[in-house]
C-alpha positions in Angstrom: -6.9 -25.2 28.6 -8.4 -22.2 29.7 -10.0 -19.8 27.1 -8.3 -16.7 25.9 -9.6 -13.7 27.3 -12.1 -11.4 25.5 -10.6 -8.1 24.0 -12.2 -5.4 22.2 -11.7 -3.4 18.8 -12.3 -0.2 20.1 -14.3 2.1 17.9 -12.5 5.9 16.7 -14.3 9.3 18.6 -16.8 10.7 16.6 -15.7 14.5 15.6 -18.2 17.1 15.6 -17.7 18.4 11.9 -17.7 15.3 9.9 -17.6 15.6 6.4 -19.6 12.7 4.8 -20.2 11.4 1.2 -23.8 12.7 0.1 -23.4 8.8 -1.9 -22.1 5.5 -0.5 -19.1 5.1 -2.3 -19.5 1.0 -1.4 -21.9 -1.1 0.5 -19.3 -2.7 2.5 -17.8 0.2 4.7 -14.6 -1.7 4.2 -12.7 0.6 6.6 -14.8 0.6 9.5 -13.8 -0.1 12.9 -16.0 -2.6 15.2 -16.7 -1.9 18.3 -18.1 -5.4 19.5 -16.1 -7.4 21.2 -14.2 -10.7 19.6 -14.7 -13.8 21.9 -11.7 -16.5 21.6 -11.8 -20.2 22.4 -8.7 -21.8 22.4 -8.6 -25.6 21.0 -6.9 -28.0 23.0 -5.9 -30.0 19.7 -3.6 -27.0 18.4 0.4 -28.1 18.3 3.2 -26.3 17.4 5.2 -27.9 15.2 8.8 -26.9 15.5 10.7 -23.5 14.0 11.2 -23.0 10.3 10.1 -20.4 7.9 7.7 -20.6 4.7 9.8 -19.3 1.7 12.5 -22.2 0.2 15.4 -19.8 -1.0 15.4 -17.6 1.7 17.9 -17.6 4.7 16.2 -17.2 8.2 14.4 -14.1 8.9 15.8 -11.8 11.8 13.8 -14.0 14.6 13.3 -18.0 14.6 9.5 -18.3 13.2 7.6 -20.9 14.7 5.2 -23.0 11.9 1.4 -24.0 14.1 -0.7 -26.4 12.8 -4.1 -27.7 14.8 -8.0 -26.0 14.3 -9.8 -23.7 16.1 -13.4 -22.3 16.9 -14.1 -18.9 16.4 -17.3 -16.9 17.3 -17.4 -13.0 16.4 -20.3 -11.3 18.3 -22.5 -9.0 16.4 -21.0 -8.4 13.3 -18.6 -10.2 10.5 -15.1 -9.6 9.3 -16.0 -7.2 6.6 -16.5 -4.7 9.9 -12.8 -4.2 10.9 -10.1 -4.3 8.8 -7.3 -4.3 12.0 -7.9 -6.9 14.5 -6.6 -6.0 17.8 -5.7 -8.7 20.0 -4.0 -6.9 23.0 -0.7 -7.6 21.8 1.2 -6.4 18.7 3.5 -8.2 16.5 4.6 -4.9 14.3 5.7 -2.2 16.4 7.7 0.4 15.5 8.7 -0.8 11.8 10.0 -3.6 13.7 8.5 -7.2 13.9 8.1 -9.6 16.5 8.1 -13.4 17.0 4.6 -14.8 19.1 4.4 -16.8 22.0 3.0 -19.7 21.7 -0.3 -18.5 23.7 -0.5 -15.7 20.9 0.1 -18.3 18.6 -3.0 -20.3 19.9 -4.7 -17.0 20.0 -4.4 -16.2 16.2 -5.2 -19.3 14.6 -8.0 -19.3 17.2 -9.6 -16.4 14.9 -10.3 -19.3 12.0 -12.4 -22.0 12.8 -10.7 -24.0 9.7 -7.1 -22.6 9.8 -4.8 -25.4 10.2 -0.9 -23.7 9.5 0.6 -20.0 10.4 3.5 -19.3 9.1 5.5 -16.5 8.5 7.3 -14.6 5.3 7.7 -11.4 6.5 6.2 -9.0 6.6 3.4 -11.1 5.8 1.3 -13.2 8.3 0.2 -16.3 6.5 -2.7 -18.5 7.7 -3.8 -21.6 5.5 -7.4 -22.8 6.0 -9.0 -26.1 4.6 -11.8 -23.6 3.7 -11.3 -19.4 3.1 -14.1 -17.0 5.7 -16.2 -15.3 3.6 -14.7 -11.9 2.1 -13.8 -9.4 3.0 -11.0 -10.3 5.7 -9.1 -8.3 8.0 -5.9 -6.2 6.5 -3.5 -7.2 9.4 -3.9 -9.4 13.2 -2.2 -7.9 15.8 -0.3 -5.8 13.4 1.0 -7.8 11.3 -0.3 -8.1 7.7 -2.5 -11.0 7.1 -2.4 -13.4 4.0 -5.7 -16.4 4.4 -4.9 -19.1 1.8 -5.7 -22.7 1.5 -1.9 -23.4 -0.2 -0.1 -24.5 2.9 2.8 -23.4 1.2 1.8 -20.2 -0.1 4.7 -17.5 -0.3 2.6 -13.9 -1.3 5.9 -12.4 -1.8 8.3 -12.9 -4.4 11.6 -12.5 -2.2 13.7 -13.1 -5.5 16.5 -15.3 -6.0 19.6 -15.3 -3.8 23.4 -15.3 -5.3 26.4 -17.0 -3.8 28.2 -14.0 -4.4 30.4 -11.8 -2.1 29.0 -10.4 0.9 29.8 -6.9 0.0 29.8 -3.4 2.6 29.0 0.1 1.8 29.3 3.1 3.4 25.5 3.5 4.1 23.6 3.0 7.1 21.8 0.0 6.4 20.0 -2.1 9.2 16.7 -4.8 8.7 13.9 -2.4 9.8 15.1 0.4 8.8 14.5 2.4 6.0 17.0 3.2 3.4 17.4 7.1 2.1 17.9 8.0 -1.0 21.5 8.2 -1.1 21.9 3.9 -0.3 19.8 3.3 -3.0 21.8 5.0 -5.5 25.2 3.7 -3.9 23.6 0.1 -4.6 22.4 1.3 -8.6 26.4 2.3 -8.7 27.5 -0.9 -7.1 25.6 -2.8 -10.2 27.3 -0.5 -12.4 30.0 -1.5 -11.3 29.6 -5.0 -12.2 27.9 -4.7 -15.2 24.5 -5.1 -14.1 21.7 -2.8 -14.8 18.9 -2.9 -13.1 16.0 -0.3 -13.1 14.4 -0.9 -10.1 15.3 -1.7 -6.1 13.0 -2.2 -3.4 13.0 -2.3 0.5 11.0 -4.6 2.1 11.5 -4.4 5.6 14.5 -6.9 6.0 15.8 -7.6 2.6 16.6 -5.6 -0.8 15.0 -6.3 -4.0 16.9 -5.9 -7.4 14.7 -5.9 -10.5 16.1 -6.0 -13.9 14.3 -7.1 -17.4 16.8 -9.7 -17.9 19.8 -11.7 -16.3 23.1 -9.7 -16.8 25.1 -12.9 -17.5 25.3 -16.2 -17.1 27.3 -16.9 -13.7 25.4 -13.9 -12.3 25.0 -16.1 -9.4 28.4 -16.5 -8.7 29.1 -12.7 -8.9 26.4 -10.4 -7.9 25.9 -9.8 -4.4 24.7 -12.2 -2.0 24.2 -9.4 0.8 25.4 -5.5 1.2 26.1 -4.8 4.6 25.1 -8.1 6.3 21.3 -7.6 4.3 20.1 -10.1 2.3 19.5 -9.0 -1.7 17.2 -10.8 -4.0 17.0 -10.6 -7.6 14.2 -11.0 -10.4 14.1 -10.6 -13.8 11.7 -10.0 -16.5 9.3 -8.7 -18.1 6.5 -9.2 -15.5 8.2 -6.2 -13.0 7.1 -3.7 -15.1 3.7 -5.3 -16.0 0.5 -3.4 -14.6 -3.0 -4.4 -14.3 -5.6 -3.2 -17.2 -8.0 -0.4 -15.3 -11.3 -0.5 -16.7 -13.0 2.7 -18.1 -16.6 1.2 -16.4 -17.2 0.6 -13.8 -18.6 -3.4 -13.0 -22.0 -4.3 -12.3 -23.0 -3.8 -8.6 -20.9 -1.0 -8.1 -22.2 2.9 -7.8 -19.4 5.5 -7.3 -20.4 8.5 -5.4 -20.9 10.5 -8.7 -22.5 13.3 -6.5 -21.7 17.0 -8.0 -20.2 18.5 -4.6 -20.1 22.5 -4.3 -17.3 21.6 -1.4 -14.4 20.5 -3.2 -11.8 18.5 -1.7 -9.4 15.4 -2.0 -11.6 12.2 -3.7 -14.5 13.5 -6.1 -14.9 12.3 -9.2 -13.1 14.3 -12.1 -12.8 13.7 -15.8 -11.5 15.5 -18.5 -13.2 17.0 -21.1 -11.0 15.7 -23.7 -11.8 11.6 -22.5 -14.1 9.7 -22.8 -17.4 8.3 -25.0 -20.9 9.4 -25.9 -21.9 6.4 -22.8 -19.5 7.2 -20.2 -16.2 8.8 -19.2 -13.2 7.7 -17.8 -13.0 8.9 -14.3 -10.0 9.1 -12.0 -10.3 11.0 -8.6 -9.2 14.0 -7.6 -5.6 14.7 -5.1 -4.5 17.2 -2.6 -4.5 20.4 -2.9 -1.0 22.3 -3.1 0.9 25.7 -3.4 4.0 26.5 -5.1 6.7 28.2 -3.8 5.3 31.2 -6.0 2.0 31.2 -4.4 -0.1 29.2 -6.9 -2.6 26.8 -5.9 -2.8 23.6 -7.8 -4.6 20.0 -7.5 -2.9 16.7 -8.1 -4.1 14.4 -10.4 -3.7 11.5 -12.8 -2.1 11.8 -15.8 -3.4 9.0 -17.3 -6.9 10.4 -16.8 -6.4 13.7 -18.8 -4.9 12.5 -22.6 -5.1 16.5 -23.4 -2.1 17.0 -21.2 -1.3 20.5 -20.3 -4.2 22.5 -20.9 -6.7 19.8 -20.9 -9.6 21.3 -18.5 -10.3 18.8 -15.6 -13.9 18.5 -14.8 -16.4 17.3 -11.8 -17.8 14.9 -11.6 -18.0 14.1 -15.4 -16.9 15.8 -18.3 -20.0 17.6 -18.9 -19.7 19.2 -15.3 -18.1 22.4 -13.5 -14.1 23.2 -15.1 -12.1 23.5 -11.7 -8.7 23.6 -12.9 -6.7 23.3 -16.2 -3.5 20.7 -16.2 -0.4 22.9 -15.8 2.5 20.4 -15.6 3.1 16.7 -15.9 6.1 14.7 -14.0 7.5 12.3 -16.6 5.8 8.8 -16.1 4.9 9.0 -12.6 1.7 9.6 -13.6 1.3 12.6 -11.4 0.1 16.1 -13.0 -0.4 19.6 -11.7 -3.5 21.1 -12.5 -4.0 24.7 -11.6 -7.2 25.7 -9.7 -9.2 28.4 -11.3 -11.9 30.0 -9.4 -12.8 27.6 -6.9 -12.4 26.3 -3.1 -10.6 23.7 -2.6 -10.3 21.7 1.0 -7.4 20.0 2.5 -9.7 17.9 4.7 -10.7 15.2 2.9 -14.2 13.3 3.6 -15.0 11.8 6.4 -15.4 7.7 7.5 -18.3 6.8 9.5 -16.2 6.6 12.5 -13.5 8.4 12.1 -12.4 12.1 12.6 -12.0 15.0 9.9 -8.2 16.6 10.2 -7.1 18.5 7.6 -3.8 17.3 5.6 -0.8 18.9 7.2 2.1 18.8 4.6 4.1 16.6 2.2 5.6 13.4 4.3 9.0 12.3 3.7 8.8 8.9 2.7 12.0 8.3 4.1 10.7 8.3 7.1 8.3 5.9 7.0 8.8 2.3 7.7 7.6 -1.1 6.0 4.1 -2.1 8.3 3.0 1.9 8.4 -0.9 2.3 8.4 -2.2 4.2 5.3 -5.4 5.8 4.3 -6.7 6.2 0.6 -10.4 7.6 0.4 -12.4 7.3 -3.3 -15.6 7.5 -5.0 -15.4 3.7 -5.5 -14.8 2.7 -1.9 -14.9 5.8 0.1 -12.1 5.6 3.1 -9.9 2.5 2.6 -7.1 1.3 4.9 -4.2 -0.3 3.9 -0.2 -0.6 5.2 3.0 0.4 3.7 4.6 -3.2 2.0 7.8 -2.1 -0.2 9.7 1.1 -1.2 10.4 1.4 -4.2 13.3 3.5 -6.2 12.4 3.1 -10.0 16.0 4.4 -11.8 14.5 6.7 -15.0 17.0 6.1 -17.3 20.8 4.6 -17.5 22.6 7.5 -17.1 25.3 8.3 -14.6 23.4 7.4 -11.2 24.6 10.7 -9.9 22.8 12.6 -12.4 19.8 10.2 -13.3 16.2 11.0 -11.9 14.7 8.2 -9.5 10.6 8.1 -8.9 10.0 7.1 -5.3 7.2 5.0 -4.6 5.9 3.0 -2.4 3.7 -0.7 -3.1 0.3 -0.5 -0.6 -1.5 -3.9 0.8 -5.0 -3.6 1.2 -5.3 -7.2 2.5 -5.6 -10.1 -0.1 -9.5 -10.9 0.6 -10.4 -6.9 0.3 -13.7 -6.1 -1.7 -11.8 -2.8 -2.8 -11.9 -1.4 -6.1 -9.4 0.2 -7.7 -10.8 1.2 -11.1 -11.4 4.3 -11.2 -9.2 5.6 -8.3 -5.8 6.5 -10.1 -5.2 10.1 -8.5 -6.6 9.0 -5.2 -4.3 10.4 -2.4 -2.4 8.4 0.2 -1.9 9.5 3.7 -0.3 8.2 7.3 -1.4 8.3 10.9 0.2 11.9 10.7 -2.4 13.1 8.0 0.7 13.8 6.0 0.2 12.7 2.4 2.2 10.4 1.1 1.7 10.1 -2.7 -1.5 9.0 -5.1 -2.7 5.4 -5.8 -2.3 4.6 -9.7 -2.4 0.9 -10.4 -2.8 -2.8 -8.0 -0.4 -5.0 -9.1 -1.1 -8.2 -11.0 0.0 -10.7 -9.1 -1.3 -12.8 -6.0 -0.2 -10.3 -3.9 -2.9 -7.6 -4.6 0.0 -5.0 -4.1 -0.9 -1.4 -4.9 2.0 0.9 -6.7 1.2 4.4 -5.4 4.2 6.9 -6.9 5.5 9.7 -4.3 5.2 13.0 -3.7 9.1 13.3 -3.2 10.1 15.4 -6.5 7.5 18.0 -5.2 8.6 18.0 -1.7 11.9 18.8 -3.0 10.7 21.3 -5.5 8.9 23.0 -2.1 5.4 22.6 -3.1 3.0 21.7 0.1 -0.6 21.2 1.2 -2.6 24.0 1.1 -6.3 25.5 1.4 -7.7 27.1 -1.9 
C-alpha cells in the first residue's frame, strides 16, 4: 500500500495592525495554526469492519457509518498537536452544516493520525477515535471537519442522544430537515405539541440531525408509548432530570500554573479582565471578562458582561482589571437569568476589534449574528485573559422555555452549547462574559459555564433578545 500523500495546515496571513496581549494569557497557544506539514503512513494491517453506528438506542444516522479498526504510525514534523487545533487533511467531512461519510482511503488516512488508535466510529456530529493509549494533551478540536472525540472506551458515546419513544410519528407545519437549523417559530410549535400532551418540558435542542427534549422528570408512566417518536420524519430524544440543569462550579482563583493576562490596558476592548467593586476578598477578586461593545437604538454605548460577576446589580461599577482599578462603566440592565447585563460606558474608548492571535488577523466585529443562521459544525472564536484566542465549533442549539406559560406569550433564551475538543488545556474559570464570534466576525453570544459531563460542552447564552431589541456592535 502506497503512503498517503503529505498535506499541509496552512498558516493564517499576518495583518499589519495586530493587536496583541502585553501578557500570555496561556503557555500553550491553544489556537494556533501550524504551518509544518503532517506526514501520513498508511498501515497495511488496518480493516474495515463492516457498517454500523456507535450509539445503542439510536436509529441509523442520515448516511451508513462505516466502524475501522487496525493501528497506524504517525509522525508529525516539527511541532506536536497542541499547535493546531483543526487538522486539515485535503478533504472535509463537514461542509456546509452538512456531514459526510469517508471513503475508506480517508478512513485509513484518519486513524493513520494515531499511532495507537484501533476503532473510528461515528455519533454524529462527533468523530470518535478509541486508542489503547490517549496522545498527549492537548488534541485537535476537529479532523477534516468533523469534531474529534480520542477515548480508550471503544464504546464511548460523548453525546447523550436521549431515549427514543415508540410513539406516533407526528408532522408539523414547520420546515424541518437534518442539517438544517430550526427558527424560532418550530421550536415553540414543538413546546405546544408537548402541551398538548401533557408534557412540559423546559428545554429543546438541535443537534444537527435529531431534537432533544429535556424535562426534570418523566410526564407519565407509558410516556414511551405516547410522546413522539419523530416530528416530521426527525428523530426526538428525551432526558429527564435533574442533571440538565446542573452546571459546573467556577472557581473564584485561579489554579496553580496559570497567570491570566491581568495587564491594566489604556486600549479597551472585548477580553480584559473586569471585576466589580462590590466582589470579591481582601486576597483576590472574582474576575469575569469583559464583552462587546454595543449601542442602543437611543444612541447609548454599553459593554456586555456577566451577571454573575457583578452581585451589586444595576449600579454596581465594573472595574479593570481588578476592583481596585479604573471604573469604565456602571451595570445598567440585567436580562433575567441569562446571565448577560448591560453596563453603560462612562468616559472611555471602547474597541470592537478584539485582540489579536499570533497568526491571525485583527477585524473588527461587524454586528449581532442571527443564530438562526448558523448551523451545527460552525467554527467559533472565544478570546480571554485565561487562554487568550480559543477555537471551538457550534454542537447544539438550545431553546430554554422561561416559564410555563402560554408558549405564545412565554420568553425563550437562545443559546447555543460550544465544543472546544475533549483533550483541550482551556480554562474556563474566569471567562463568563467572554464573547463568541463566527468566521463572519459577527458575535454570537458570551461563554458562561462548560458543562459537567464527559462531553466538555460549553453553554454560551445568545445575543438574540438584544438583536431583537435593535441593539448592535459599536465603537465607543
Amino acid at each position: 500500500m502506497s503512503p498517503t500523500p503529505t498535506t499541509f495546515v496552512s498558516p493564517s496571513q499576518l495583518n499589519s495592525s495586530l493587536v496583541y496581549r502585553k501578557h500570555s494569557a496561556s503557555p500553550f497557544r491553544p489556537a494556533r495554526y501550524s504551518p509544518y506539514k503532517l506526514s501520513h503512513q498508511a498501515n497495511s494491517t488496518l480493516q474495515l469492519a463492516g457498517y454500523g453506528h456507535s450509539h445503542p438506542n439510536v436509529p441509523p444516522p442520515p448516511f451508513g457509518l462505516p466502524v475501522a479498526s487496525g493501528a497506524a504510525h504517525f509522525t508529525y514534523e516539527g511541532e506536536t498537536f497542541e499547535e493546531t487545533r483543526h487538522v486539515q487533511l485535503g478533504f472535509q467531512l463537514f461542509r456546509d452544516g452538512i456531514q459526510f461519510p469517508p471513503s475508506p482511503e480517508q478512513y485509513r488516512q484518519i486513524l493513520s493520525l494515531f499511532p495507537t488508535s484501533f476503532k473510528l466510529s461515528f455519533s454524529p456530529p462527533y468523530m470518535i477515535i478509541a486508542c489503547t493509549k490517549l496522545p498527549v494533551k492537548p488534541w485537535p478540536v476537529t479532523v477534516a471537519g468533523m469534531p474529534l472525540y480520542l477515548t480508550t472506551d471503544a464504546d464511548d458515546a460523548p453525546l447523550d442522544l436521549g431515549r427514543s419513544c415508540t410513539g406516533p410519528k407526528v408532522t408539523i407545519e414547520a420546515n424541518v430537515a437534518i442539517w438544517q437549523t430550526p427558527d424560532l417559530e418550530t421550536f415553540q410549535k414543538l413546546f405546544k405539541l408537548f402541551d398538548s400532551l401533557g408534557a412540559k418540558f423546559h428545554r429543546i435542542q438541535w443537534v444537527g440531525w435529531q431534537f432533544l427534549a429535556l424535562g426534570l422528570r418523566e410526564p407519565y408512566q407509558d410516556w414511551k408509548q405516547r410522546l413522539p417518536f419523530t416530528v416530521n420524519n426527525v428523530r426526538i430524544g428525551y432526558i429527564f432530570g435533574e442533571q440538565t440543569m446542573q452546571e459546573k462550579a467556577l472557581r473564584q482563583k485561579v489554579p496553580a500554573g496559570r497567570v491570566p493576562d491581568n495587564e491594566a490596558y489604556a486600549d479597551l476592548r472585548p477580553g480584559i479582565l473586569v471585576a466589580s467593586r462590590s466582589s470579591g476578598h481582601e486576597d483576590h477578586d472574582v474576575m469575569t471578562t469583559s464583552g462587546v461593545c454595543l449601542k442602543s437604538p437611543s444612541g447609548k454605548k454599553y459593554i456586555t458582561v456577566a451577571t454573575q460577576g457583578f452581585p451589586g446589580g444595576v449600579g454596581d461599577e465594573v472595574r479593570h482589571p481588578s476592583r481596585h482599578g479604573q471604573l469604565i462603566a456602571q451595570v445598567a440592565e440585567v436580562f433575567g437569568n441569562s446571565d448577560i447585563a448591560l453596563a453603560e460606558l462612562g468616559n472611555v474608548r471602547y474597541s470592537r476589534e478584539t485582540f489579536s492571535a499570533h497568526d491571525a488577523p485583527v477585524s473588527p466585529f461587524r454586528n449581532i449574528a442571527n443564530i438562526f443562521q448558523s448551523k451545527i459544525g460552525d467554527s467559533i472564536y472565544m478570546d480571554t485573559p485565561y487562554n487568550g484566542r480559543c477555537e471551538g465549533i457550534v454542537m447544539k442549539l438550545d431553546a430554554l422555555r422561561l416559564d410555563d406559560g402560554p408558549v405564545d406569550e412565554v420568553e425563550y433564551l437562545i443559546g447555543f452549547f460550544a465544543y472546544f475538543g475533549n483533550g483541550a488545556d482551556t480554562l474556563f474559570e474566569g471567562c463568563c462574559g467572554g464573547v463568541l464570534w463566527n468566521s463572519d466576525h459577527d458575535v454570537l453570544g458570551q461563554f458562561r459555564y462548560q458543562h459537567d459531563g464527559p462531553e466538555s460542552l460549553c453553554y454560551c447564552p445568545t445575543f438574540t433578545a438584544l438583536r431583537g431589541l435593535g441593539y448592535t456592535v459599536a465603537d465607543a
